[in-house]
ZAMARGU-4260 file (C-alpha; in steps of 0.2 Angstrom, whole numbers, plus 5000, padded with zeros to 4 digits):
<rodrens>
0) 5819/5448/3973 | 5834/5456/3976 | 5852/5452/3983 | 5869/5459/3984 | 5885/5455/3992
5) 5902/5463/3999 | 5918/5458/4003 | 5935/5465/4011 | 5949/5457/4020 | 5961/5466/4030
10) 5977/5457/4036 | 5991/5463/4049 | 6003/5473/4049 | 6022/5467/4050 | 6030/5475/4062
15) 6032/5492/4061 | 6028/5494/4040 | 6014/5493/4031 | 6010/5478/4021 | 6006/5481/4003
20) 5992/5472/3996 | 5983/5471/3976 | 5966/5472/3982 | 5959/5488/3991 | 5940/5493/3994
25) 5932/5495/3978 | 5926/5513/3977 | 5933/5517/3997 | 5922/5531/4003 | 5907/5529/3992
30) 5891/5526/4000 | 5876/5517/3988 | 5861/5520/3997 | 5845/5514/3995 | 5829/5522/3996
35) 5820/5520/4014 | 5805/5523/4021 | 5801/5540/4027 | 5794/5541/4043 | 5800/5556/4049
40) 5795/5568/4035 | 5811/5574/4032 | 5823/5571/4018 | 5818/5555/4006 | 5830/5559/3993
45) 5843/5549/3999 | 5845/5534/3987 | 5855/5531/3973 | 5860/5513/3966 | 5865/5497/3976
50) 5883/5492/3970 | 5883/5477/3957 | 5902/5470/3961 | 5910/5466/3978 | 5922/5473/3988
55) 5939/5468/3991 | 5951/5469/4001 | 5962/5481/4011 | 5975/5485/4023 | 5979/5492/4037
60) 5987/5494/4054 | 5978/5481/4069 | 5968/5488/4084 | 5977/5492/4100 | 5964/5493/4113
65) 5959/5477/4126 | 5943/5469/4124 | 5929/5480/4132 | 5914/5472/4142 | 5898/5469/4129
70) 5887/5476/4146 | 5898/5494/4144 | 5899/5495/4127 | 5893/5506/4115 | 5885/5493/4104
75) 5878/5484/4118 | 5858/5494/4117 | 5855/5485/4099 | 5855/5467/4108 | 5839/5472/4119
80) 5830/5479/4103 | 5823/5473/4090 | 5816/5476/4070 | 5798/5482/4069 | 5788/5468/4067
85) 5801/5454/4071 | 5806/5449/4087 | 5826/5447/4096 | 5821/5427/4092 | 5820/5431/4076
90) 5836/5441/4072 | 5847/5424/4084 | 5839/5413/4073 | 5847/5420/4058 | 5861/5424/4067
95) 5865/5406/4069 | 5859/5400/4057 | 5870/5408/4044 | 5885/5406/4055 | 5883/5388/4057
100) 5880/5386/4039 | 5898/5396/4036 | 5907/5383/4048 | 5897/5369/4038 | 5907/5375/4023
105) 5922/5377/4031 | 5925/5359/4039 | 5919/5353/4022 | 5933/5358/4016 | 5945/5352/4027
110) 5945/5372/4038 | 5941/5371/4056 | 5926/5383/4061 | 5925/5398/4071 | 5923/5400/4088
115) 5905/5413/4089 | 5912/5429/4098 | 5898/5439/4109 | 5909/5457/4109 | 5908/5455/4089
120) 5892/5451/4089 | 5888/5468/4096 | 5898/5477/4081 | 5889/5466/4067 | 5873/5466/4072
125) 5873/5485/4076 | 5880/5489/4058 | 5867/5478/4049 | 5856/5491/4059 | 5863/5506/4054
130) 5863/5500/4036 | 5845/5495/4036 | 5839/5511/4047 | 5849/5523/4039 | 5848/5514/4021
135) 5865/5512/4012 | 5876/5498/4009 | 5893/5498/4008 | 5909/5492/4022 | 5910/5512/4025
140) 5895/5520/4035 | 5891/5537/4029 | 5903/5547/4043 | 5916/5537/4033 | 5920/5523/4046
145) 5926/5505/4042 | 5925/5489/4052 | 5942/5496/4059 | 5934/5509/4068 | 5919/5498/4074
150) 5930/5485/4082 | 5941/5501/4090 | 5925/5508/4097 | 5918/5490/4105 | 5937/5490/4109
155) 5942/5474/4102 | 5959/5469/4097 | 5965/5458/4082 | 5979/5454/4071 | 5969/5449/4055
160) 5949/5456/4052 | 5937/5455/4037 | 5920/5458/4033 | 5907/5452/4023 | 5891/5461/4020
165) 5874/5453/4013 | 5856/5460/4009 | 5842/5452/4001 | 5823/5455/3997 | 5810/5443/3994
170) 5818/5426/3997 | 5813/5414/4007 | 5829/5408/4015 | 5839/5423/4016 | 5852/5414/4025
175) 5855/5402/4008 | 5855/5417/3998 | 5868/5427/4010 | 5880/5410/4008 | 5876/5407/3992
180) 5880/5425/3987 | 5896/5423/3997 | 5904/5409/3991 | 5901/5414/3973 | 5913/5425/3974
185) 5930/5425/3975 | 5933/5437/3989 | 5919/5433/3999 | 5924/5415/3998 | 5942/5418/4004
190) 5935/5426/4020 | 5925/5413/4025 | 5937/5399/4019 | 5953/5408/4027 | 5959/5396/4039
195) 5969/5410/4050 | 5951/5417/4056 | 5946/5410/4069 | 5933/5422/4078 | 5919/5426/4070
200) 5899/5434/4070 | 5886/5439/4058 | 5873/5450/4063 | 5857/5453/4057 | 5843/5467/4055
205) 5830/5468/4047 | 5823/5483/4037 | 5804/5491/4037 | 5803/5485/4020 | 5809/5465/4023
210) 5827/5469/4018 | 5837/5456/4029 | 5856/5462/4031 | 5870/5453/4035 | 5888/5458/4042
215) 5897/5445/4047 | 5913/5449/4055 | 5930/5440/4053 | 5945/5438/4067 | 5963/5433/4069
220) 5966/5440/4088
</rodrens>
């Protein structure tokens, strides 16, 4: 059985300079992969170790487009698909499941849940995806492409974002392993206990091999 977890937060910026911050991506632009199954013959010797630490935080600059339609978006073929072998029931369950059981912890402690948002959903179930189909891990896809970019493509504005990422092999609630992943460490845990967020999704996928991923997306708009 295996698990891993990352984390970055990503404030706004004041207006018109950039806000420092300690934390930054941990190893920004390296991309651990994993090894996939080869179905198409081509190149398997893609993999190279999964990451053993989190991910923090970074900053940068907040997006500037409206919020696009879900039916026109980019993102929006992955909601009518789903994993080989599993079916879109599936992938919602776990979906709500893990996002309930973030909001669970957050009242607990005296936080007010999120509101679930259907255009992130698109973004964070879309990356799980990519991350499963084309087998890395990391909040920077292999084109170099944060959750920045994702939410400017799907067209989505905010003030405040971060991410959390999760996978996890051969457990039988992969949703308690995701949250219990997350809220042992002290990044992941300030994403979901930040009290500013007030938007979220998580999005699942899961891989040809049973590896079930997580993104779960954080928003201040």
């Amino acid at each position: 059985m295996t698990a891993c977890s990352l984390a970055a937060e990503i404030p706004s910026l004041s207006a018109g300079r950039q806000q420092k911050e300690e934390n930054v991506f941990v190893g920004h632009g390296k991309i651990a992969r994993r090894s996939v199954p080869d179905t198409s013959k081509t190149d398997s010797a893609k993999s190279e170790s999964r990451p053993s630490a989190p991910d923090k935080a970074d900053s940068s600059k907040s997006g500037s487009r409206p919020v696009g339609s879900a039916r026109n978006d980019p993102y929006s073929e992955v909601m009518a698909e789903a994993p080989a072998g599993h079916t879109i029931g599936e992938i919602e369950e776990l979906e709500r499941d893990c996002l309930g059981e973030v909001n669970h912890v957050r009242v607990a402690r005296g936080v007010a849940p999120m509101e679930a948002d259907p255009d992130l959903l698109l973004v964070a179930r879309a990356y799980s995806r990519q991350m499963a189909e084309e087998g890395f891990f990391s909040h920077v896809d292999p084109e170099g492409r944060d959750v920045r970019q994702r939410l400017h493509r799907a067209r989505i504005t905010w003030q405040m974002v971060g991410e959390n990422l999760s996978y996890s092999t051969g457990y039988i609630n992969p949703v308690a392993t995701a949250l219990r992943g997350w809220m042992d460490s002290p990044g992941h845990r300030r994403n979901i206990l930040e009290g500013r967020y007030n938007d979220s999704a998580i999005g699942v996928w899961i891989a040809d091999d049973g590896t079930v991923y997580f993104t779960e997306i954080f928003l201040r708009k």
